[in-house]
C-alpha positions as CSV (number, residue, x, y, z in Angstrom):
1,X,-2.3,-32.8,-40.1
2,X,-6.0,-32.4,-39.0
3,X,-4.5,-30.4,-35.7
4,X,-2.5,-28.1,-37.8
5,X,-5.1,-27.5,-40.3
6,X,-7.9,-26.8,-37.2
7,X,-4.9,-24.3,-35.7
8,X,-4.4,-22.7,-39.3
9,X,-8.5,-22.1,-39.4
10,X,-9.8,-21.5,-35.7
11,X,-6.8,-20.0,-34.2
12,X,-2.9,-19.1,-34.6
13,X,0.3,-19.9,-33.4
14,X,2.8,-18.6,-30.9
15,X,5.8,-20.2,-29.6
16,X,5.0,-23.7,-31.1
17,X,1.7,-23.7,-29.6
18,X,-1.9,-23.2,-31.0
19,X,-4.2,-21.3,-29.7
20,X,-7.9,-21.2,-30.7
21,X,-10.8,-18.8,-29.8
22,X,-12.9,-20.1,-26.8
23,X,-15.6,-20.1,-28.8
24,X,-14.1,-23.0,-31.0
25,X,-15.6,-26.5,-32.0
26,X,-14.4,-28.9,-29.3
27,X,-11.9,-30.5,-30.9
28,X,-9.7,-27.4,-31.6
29,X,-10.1,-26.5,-27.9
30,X,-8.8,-29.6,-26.8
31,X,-5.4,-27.9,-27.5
32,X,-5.7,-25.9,-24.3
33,X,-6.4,-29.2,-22.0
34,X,-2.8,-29.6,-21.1
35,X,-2.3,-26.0,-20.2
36,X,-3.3,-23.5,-17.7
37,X,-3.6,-20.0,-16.9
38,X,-0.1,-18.7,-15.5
39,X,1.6,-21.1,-17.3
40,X,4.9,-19.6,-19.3
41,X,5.4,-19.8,-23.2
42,X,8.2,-18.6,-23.5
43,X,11.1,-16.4,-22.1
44,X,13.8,-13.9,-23.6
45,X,16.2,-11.1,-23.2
46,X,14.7,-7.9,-22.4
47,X,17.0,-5.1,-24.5
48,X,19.0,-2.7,-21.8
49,X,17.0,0.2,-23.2
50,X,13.4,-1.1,-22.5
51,X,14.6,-2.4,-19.0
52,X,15.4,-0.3,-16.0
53,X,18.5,1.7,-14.7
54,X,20.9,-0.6,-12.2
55,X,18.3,-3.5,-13.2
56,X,19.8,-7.3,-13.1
57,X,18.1,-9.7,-14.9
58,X,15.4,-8.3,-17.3
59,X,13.8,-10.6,-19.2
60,X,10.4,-9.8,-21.9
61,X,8.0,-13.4,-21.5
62,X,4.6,-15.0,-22.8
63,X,2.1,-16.5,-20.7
64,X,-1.1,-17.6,-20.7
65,X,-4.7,-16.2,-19.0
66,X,-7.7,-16.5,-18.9
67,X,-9.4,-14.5,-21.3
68,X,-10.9,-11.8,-19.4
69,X,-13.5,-11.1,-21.9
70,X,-15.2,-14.7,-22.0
71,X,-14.1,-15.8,-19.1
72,X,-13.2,-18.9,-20.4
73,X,-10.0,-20.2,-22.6
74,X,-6.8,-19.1,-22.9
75,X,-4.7,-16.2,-24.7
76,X,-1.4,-15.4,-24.6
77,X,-0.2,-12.4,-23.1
78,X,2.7,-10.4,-22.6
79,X,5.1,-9.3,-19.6
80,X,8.6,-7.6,-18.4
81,X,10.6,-9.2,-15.5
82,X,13.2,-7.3,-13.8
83,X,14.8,-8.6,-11.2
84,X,17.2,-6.0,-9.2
85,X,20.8,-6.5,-9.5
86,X,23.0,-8.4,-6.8
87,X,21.7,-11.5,-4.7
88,X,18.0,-12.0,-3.8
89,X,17.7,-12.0,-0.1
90,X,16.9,-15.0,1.9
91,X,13.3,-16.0,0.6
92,X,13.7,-13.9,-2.5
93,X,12.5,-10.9,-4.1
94,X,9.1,-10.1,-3.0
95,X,7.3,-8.6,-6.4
96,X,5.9,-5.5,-7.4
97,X,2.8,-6.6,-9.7
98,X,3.1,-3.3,-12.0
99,X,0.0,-2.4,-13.9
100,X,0.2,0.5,-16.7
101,X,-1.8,3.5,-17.5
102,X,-3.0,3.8,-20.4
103,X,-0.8,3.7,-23.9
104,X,-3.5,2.8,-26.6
105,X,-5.1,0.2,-28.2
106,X,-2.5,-1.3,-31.0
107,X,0.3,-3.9,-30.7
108,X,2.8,-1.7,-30.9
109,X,1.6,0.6,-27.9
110,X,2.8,-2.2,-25.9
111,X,4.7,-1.4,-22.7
112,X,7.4,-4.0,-23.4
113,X,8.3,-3.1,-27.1
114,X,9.1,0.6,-25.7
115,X,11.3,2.6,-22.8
116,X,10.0,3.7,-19.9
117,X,9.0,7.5,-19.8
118,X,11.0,9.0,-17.5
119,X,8.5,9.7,-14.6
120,X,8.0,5.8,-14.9
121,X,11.5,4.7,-15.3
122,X,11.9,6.8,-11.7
123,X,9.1,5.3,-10.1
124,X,9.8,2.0,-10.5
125,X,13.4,2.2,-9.8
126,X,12.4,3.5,-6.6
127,X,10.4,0.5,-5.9
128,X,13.5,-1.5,-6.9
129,X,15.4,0.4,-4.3
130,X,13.0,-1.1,-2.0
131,X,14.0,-4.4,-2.4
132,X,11.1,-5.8,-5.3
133,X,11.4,-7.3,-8.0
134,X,9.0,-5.8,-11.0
135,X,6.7,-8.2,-12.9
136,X,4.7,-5.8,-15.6
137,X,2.2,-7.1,-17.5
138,X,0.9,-5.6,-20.9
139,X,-2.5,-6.6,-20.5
140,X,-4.5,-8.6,-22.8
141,X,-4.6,-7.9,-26.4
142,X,-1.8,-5.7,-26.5
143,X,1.2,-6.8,-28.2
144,X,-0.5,-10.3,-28.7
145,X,-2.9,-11.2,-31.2
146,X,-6.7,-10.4,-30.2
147,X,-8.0,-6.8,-29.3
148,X,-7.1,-5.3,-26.4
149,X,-10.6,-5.0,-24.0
150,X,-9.8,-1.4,-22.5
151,X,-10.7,-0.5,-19.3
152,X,-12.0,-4.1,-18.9
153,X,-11.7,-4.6,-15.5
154,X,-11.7,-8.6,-15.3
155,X,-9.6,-8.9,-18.8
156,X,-6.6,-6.5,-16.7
157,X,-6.9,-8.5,-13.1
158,X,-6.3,-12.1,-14.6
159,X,-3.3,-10.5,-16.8
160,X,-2.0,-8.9,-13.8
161,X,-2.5,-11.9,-11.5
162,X,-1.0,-14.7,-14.1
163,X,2.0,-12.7,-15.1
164,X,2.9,-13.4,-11.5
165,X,2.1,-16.8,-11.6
166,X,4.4,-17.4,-14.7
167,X,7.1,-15.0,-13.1
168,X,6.6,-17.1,-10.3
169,X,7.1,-20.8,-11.9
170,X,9.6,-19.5,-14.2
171,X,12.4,-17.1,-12.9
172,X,13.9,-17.9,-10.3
173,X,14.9,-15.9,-6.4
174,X,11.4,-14.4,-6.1
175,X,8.9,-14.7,-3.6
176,X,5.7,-15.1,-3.9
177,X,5.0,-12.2,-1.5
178,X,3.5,-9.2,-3.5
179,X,2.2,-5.5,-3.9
180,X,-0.1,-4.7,-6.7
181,X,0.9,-1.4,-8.3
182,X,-0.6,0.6,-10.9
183,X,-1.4,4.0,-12.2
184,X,-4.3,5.6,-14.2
185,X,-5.6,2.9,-16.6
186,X,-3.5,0.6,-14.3
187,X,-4.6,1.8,-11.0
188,X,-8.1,0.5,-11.7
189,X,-6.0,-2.5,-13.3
190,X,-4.0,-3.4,-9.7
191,X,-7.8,-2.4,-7.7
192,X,-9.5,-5.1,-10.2
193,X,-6.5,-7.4,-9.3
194,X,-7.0,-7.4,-6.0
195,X,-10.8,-8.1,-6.0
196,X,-10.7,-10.8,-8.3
197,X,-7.7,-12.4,-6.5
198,X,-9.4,-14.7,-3.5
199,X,-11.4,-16.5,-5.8
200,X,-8.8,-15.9,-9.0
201,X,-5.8,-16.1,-7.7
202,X,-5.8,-17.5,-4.0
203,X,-2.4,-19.1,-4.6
204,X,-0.8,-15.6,-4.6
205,X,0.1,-13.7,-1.3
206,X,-0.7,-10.1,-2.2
207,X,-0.2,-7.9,0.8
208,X,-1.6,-4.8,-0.5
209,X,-2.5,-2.4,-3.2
210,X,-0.9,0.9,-4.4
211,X,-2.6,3.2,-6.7
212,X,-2.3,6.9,-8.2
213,X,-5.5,8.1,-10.6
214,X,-7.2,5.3,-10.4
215,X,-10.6,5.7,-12.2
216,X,-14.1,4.9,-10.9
217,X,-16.9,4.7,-13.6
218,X,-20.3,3.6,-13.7
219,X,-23.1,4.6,-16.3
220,X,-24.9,6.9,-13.6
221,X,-21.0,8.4,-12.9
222,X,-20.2,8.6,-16.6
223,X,-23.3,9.8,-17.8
224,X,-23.2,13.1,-15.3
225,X,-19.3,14.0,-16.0
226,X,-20.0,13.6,-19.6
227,X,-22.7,16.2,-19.1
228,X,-20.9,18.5,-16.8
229,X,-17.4,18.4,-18.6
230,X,-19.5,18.9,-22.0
231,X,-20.4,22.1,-20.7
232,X,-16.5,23.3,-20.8
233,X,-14.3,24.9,-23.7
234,X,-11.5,23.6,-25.0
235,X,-9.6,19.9,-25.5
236,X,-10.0,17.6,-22.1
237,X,-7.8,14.6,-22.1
238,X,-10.8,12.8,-21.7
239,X,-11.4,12.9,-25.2
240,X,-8.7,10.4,-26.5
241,X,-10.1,8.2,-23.4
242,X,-13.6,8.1,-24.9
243,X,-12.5,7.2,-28.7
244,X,-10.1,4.4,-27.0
245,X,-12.7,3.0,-24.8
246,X,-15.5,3.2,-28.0
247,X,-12.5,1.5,-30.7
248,X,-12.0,-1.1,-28.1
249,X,-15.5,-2.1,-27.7
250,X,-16.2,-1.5,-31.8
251,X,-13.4,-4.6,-32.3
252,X,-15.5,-7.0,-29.5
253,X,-19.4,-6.2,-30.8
254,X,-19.1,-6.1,-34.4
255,X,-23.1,-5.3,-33.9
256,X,-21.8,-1.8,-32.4
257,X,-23.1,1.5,-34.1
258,X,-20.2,4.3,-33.7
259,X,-22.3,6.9,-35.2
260,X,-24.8,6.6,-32.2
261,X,-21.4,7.4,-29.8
262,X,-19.7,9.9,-31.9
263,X,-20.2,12.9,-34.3
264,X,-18.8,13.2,-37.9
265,X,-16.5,15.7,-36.9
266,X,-14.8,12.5,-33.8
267,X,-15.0,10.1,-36.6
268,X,-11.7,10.2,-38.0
269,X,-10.0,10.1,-35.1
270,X,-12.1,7.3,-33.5
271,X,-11.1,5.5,-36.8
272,X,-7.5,6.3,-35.9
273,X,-8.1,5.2,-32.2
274,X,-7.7,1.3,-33.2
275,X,-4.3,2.1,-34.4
276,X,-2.7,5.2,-33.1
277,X,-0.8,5.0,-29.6
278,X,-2.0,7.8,-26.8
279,X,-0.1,10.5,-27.2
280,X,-0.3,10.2,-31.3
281,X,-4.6,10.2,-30.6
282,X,-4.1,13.1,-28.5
283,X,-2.2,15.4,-30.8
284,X,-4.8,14.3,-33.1
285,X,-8.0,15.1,-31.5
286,X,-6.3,18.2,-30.4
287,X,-5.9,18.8,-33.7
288,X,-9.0,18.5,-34.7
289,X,-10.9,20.9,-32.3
290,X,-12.4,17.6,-30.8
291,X,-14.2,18.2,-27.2
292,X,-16.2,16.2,-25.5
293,X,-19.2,18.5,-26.1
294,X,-18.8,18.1,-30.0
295,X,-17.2,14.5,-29.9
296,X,-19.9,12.6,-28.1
297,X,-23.8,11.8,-29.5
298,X,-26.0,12.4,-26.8
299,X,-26.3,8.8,-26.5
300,X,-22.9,8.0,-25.8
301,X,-23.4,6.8,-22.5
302,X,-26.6,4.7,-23.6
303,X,-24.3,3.5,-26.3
304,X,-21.4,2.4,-24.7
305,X,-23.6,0.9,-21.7
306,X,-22.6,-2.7,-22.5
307,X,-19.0,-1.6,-22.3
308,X,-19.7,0.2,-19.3
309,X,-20.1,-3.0,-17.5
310,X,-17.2,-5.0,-17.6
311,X,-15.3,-1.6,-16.2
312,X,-17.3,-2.1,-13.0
313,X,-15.1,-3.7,-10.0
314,X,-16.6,-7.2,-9.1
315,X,-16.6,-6.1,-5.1
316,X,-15.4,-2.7,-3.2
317,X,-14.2,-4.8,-0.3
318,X,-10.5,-6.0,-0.9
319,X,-9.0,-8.3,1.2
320,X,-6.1,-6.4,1.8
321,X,-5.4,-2.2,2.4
322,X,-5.4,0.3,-0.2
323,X,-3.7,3.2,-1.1
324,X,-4.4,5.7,-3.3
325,X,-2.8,9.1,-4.8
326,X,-4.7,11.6,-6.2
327,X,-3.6,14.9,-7.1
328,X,-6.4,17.7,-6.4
329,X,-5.9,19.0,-10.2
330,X,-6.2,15.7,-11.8
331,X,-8.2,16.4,-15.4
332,X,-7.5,13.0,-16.8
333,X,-9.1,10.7,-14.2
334,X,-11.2,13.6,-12.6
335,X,-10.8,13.4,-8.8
336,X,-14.1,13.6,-7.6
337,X,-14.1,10.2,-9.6
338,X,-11.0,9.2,-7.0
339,X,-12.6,10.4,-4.0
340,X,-15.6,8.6,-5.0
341,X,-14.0,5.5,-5.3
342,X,-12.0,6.1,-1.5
343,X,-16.1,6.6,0.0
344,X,-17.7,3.6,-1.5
345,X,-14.8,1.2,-0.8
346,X,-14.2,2.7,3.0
347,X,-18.1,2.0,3.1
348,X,-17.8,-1.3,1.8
349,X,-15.6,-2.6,4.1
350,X,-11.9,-1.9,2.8
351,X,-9.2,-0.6,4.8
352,X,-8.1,2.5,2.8
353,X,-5.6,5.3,3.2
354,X,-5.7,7.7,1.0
355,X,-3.7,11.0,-0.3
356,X,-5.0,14.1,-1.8
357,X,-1.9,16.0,-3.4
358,X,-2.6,19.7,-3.4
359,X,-1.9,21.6,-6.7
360,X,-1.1,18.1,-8.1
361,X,-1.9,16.8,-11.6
362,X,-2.7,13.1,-12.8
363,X,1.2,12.9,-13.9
364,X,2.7,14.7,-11.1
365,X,0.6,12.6,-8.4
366,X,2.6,9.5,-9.4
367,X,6.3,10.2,-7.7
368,X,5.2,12.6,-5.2
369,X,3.1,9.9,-3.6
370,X,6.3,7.5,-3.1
371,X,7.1,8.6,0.4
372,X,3.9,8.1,1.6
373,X,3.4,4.5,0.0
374,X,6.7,3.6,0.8
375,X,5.6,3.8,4.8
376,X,2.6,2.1,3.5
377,X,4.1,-0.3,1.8
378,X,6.9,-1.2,4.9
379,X,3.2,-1.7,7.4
380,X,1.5,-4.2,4.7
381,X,5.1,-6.4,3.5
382,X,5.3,-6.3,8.1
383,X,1.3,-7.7,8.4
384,X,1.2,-4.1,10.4
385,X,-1.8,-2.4,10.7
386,X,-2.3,1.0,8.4
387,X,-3.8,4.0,9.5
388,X,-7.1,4.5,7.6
389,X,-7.5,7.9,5.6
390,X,-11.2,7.9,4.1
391,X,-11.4,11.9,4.1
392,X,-7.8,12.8,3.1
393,X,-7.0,16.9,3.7
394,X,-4.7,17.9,0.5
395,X,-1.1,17.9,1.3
């Protein structure tokens, strides 16, 4: 009775388990002690229409991580499996590790209560063609209880890396031989999962990373494409970005000030940004003649500093080779930003080829960089070398 009544108070409950904050007195967190990060709740059917075409077994699962915001105790997070259809080859299905872009911040943006869009649902099939299995988390906080940390690098990397270590224990004919995967939001996710992996995650073999738009922000970087793309007219799809990454960090730091980030004219739809998905925010900024020159306080940057930190990648140098898509008309995630990111990791020490797509937008970029990775993807899975590309010519 004094368990239940600690889990009714300090926490919640999900698949017969309790789960408190990490914050709790000791005795409530003595319900984690006999479970660990990667470690499955529980497992179901995935419905036809939320899996993808020609797919096997697709199953929608809870697991636990780390919570990527503390660092310490353990949430529940959600994931997809979908396992091609036919026999698993000798070894089994190596995985494709697939992390998001971004949706929004509420529950039900979740990836694995809807479809797939159709550039999506073609992408990955493609990578199903190629023999993988797909494990794809939602990332902390969405579609679980808790808020979702956007942009928080760590909080993505230890959702991406356990949903492969529950996939892992729990399903079986896979192989523990993977490619990190991701796009926009998610292509900083699958960089982040890659450089927390060899002290995270050493147990998984991850042989490289793919990404298209991935981002690259720091206060100096954010503070001077604030100030240039402020000096532009009209909606930038940067706007529903900001109000996301400011409701996100509002629902951490109860101590946070949203007038000192955004004007009265942004404030209804940063109010809307804790429960609208991304395309609903969108319509609505739109809507509301919101641009980043009449959105954003001049101290947005200063405010949203704290926030600014845990979207920095722990290290530059990844273990393994990276490659990454960028189209050369990308608005969304800027691609000086992209290019920026290709320099300081080739500088740092990672083996990088990247791929500027001429005339390409931060959609388009996604698909019309699968020939390329699939070559790159076919060296890495081999333990061949890749060509490095740190000052790609648009193709």
């Amino acid at each position: 009775m004094r368990a239940s009544l600690s889990c009714r108070t300090l926490g919640f409950v999900l698949g017969g388990l309790c789960f408190v904050a990490a914050s709790s007195t000791a005795e409530a967190a003595t319900t984690d002690k006999a479970r660990k990060a990667g470690t499955l709740v529980s497992s179901a059917p995935l419905a036809d229409a939320l899996s993808l075409p020609d797919a096997g077994k697709s199953l929608r699962i809870t697991y636990l991580s780390t919570d990527g915001v503390t660092g310490k105790g353990l949430v529940p997070v959600t994931a997809e499996v979908i396992v091609p259809a036919g026999e698993a080859p000798a070894g089994g299905w190596p995985i494709v590790a697939w992390a998001h872009g971004t949706v929004g911040n509420d529950d039900s943006c979740a990836p694995s209560l809807n479809p797939y869009s159709a550039r999506n649902t073609h992408y990955l099939s493609e990578w199903m063609k190629r023999g993988f299995a797909i494990v794809a988390t939602d990332y902390q906080g969405l579609g679980t209880p808790g808020v979702h940390p956007y942009l928080n690098t760590r909080a993505e990397a230890y959702s991406v890396l356990d949903s492969v270590r529950a996939a892992l224990k729990s399903v079986p004919g896979l192989q523990n031989k993977i490619m990190i995967v991701g796009q926009s939001q998610g292509g900083g996710a699958a960089f982040a999962s890659a450089a927390f992996a060899p002290a995270y995650a050493p147990d998984l073999n991850i042989r490289g990373t793919v990404a298209t738009g991935i981002p690259y922000l720091t206060s100096e970087i954010l503070s001077g494409m604030l100030a240039e793309a402020g000096k532009a007219k009209g909606y930038s799809p940067l706007v529903a970005y900001t109000l996301l990454i400011g409701s996100s960090y509002s629902g951490l730091n109860p101590h946070f000030r949203p007038e000192e980030a955004f004007t009265a004219k942004a404030m209804p739809a940063f109010k809307a940004a804790e429960t609208s998905c991304l395309t609903g925010l969108s319509d609505l900024a739109e809507k509301d003649g919101l641009t980043l020159a009449n959105a954003l306080q001049p101290t947005y940057a200063k405010a949203m500093s704290p926030a600014m930190k845990g979207m920095m990648y722990p290290t530059l140098k990844l273990a393994q080779p990276l490659f990454v898509g960028t189209g050369t008309v990308d608005e969304d995630v800027p691609t000086q930003l992209q290019v920026g990111l290709v320099k300081a990791a080739c500088a740092a020490g990672t083996v990088v080829q990247a791929h500027l797509y001429k005339g390409l937008d931060h959609s388009q970029t996604v698909n019309a960089s699968l020939p390329d990775s699939a070559a790159f993807t076919r060296a890495v899975m081999a333990g061949e070398p890749v060509t490095p590309q740190c000052t790609p010519i648009p193709q």
